[in-house]
C-alpha positions as CSV (number, residue, x, y, z in Angstrom):
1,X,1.6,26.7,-18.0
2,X,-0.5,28.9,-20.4
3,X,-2.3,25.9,-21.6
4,X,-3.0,24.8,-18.2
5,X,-4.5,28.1,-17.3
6,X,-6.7,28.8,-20.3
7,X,-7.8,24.5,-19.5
8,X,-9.0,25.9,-16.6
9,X,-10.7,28.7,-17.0
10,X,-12.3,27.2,-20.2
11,X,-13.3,24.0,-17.8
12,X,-16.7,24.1,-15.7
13,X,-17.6,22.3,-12.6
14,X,-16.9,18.8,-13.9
15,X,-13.9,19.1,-15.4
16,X,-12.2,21.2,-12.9
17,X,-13.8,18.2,-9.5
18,X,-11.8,16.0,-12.2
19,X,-8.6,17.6,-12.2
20,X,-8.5,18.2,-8.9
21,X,-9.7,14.3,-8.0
22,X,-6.3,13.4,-10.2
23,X,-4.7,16.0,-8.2
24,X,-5.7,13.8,-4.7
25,X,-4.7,10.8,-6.5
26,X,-1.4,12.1,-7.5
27,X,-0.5,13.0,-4.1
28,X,-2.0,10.5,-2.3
29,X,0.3,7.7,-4.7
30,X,3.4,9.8,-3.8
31,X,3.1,10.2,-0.2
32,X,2.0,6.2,0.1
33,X,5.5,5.6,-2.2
34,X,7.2,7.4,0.4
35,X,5.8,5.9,3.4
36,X,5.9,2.2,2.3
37,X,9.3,3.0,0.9
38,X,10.9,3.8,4.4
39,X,8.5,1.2,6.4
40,X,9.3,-1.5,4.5
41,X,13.2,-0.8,4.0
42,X,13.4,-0.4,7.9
43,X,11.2,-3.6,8.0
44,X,13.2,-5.5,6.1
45,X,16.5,-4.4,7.7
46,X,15.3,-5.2,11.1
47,X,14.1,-8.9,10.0
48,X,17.6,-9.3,8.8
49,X,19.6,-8.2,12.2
50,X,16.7,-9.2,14.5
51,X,16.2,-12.6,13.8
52,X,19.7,-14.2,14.1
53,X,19.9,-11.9,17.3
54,X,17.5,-13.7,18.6
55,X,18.5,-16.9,18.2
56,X,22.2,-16.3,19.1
57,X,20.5,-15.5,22.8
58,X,21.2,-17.2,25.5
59,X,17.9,-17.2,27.4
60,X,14.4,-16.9,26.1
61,X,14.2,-13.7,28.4
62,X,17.4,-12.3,26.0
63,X,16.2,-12.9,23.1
64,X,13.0,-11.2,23.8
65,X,14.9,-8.1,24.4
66,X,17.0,-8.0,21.6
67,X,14.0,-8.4,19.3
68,X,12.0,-5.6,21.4
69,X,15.1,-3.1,20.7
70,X,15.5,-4.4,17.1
71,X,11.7,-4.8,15.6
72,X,10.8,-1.2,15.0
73,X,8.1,-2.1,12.7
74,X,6.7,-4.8,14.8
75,X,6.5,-7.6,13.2
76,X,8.7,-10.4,14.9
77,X,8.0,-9.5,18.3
78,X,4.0,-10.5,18.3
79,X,5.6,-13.9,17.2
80,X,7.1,-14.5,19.6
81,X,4.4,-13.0,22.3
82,X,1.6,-15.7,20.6
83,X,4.3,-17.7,20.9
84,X,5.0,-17.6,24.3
85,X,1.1,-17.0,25.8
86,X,-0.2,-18.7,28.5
87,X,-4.2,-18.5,27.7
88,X,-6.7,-18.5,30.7
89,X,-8.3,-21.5,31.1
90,X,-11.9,-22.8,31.0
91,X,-11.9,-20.9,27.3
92,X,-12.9,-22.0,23.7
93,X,-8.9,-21.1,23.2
94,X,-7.8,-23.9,25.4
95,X,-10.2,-26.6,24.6
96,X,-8.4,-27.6,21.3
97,X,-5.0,-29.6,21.3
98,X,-1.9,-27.2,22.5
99,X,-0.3,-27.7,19.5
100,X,-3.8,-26.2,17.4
101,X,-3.9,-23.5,20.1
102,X,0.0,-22.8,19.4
103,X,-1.1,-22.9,15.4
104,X,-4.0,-20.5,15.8
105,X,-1.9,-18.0,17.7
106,X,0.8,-17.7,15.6
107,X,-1.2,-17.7,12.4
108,X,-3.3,-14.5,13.7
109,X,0.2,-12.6,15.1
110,X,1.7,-13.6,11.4
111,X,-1.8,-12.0,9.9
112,X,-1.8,-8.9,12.1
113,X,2.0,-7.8,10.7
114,X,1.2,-9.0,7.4
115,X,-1.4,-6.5,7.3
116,X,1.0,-3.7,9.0
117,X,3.2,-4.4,6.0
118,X,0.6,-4.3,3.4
119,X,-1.1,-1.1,4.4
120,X,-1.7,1.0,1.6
121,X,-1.1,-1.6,-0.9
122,X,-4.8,-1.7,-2.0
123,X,-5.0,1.9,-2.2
124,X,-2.3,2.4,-4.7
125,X,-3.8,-0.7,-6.7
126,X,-6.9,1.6,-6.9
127,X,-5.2,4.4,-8.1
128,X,-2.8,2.7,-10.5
129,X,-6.1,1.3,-12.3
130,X,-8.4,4.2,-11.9
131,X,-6.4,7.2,-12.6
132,X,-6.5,6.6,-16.9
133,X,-10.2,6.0,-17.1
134,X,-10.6,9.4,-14.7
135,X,-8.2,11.2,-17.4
136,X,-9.9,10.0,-20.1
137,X,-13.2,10.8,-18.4
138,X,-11.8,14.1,-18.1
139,X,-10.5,14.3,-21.6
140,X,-14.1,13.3,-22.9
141,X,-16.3,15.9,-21.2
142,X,-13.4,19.1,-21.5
143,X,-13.9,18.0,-25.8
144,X,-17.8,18.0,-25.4
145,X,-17.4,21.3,-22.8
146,X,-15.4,23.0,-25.7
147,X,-17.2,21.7,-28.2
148,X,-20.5,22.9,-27.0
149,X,-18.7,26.4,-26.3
150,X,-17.8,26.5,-30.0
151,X,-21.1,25.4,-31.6
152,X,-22.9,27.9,-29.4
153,X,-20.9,30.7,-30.7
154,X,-22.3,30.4,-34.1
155,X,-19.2,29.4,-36.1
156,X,-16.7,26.0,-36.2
157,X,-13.0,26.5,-37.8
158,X,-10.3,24.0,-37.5
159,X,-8.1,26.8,-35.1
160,X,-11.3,27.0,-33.3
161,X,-11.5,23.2,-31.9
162,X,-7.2,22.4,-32.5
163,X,-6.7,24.5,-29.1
164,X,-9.8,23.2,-26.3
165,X,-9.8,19.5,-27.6
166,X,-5.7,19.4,-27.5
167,X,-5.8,21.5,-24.0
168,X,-8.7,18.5,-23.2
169,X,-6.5,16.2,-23.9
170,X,-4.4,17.0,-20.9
171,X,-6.4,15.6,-18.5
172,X,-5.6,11.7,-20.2
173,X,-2.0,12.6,-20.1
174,X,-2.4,13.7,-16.5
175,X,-4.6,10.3,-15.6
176,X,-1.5,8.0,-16.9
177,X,1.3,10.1,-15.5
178,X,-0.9,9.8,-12.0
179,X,-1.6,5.7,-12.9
180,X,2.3,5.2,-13.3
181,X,4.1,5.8,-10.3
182,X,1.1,3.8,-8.7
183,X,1.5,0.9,-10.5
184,X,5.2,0.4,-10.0
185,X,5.0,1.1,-6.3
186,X,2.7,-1.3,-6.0
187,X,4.7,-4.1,-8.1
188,X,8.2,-3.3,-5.9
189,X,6.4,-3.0,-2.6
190,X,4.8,-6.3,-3.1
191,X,7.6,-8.5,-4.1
192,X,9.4,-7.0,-0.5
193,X,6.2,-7.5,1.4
194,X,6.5,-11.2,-0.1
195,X,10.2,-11.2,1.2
196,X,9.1,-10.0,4.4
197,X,6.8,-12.6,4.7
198,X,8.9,-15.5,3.5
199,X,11.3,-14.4,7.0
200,X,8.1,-13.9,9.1
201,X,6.5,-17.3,8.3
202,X,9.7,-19.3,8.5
203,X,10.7,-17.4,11.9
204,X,6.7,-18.6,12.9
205,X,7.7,-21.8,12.1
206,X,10.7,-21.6,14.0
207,X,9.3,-20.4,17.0
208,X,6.4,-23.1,17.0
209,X,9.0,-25.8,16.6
210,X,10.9,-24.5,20.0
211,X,8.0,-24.0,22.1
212,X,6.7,-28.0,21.4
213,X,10.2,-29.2,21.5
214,X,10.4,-27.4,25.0
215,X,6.7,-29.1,26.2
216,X,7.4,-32.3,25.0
């Protein structure tokens, strides 16, 4: 804690806009962990329970209800909306084959909760790549800072440098420490956003194979 103090009080402008940009990083990495952490385990429940539901109704009309009490997240039930639209017509939407308007709708409701899931995603990317070279960047101008202290003072020992260039040396620790969580949040949350998309594009699938079943 001593060490941190003195870093800081030693630091000028520069060094202490970078430790308090790692600071931002740091938090903003844990809060999106936690966030994508509950959205997608709720997600992924609800696909799981929601899905069968649905196709254990009896009625269309049913099964739209059970997946409007079951989708928290929101992801099936826009499916199943595109699926079931009735576009005005006269339109650009309706001059194509109904199967290609069937396509297109789905394909924009499967993009729009693919996107829910993946919010964040490239934020935490950003960080998990950034954070070391902002630390080292860090690092690099607290060893010139303290360097230039020491050189202006008129005299350069060994004890002299040992403690502002090992106190600078923080500020890459802090970068990597910062970069890991961020990394592995974003490897784990994508292979369940991959999961979650497998279910989705299938359950797509699914859906566009009733509805032209039910037309032809």
């Amino acid at each position: 804690m001593n060490g941190l103090a003195d870093f800081w009080g030693r630091s000028d402008g520069v060094g202490r806009a970078v430790a308090l940009l790692l600071l931002a990083m740091s938090v903003a990495a844990w809060v999106l962990i936690f966030w994508k952490a509950w959205l997608l385990r709720r997600a992924g429940r609800d696909i799981a329970r929601a899905v069968p539901a649905f196709w254990d109704a009896a009625t269309l009309g049913d099964g739209h209800t059970r997946l409007a009490a079951m989708d928290r997240e929101a992801v099936l039930l826009p499916l199943l909306d595109a699926a079931c639209a009735q576009p005005a017509a006269g339109t650009l939407q309706t001059s194509a084959a109904l199967e290609s308007q069937l396509t297109r709708r789905l394909r924009d409701a499967l993009h729009r909760s693919l996107a829910h899931l993946r919010g964040g995603q490239v934020l935490l990317a950003s960080i998990g790549s950034t954070a070391p070279f902002v630390g080292l960047f860090g690092t690099v101008w607290g060893i010139y800072h303290a360097l230039a202290a020491i050189a202006g003072a008129g005299s350069i020992t060994v004890e002299k440098v040992a403690g502002p260039v090992g106190e600078a040396l923080i500020m890459t620790a802090a970068g990597i420490a910062v970069a890991i969580p961020a990394v592995l949040g974003f490897n784990v949350f994508g292979k369940q956003v991959a999961a979650c998309e497998a279910e989705l594009e299938g359950f797509a699938h699914d859906l566009r194979e009733m509805v032209l079943d039910g037309q032809r």
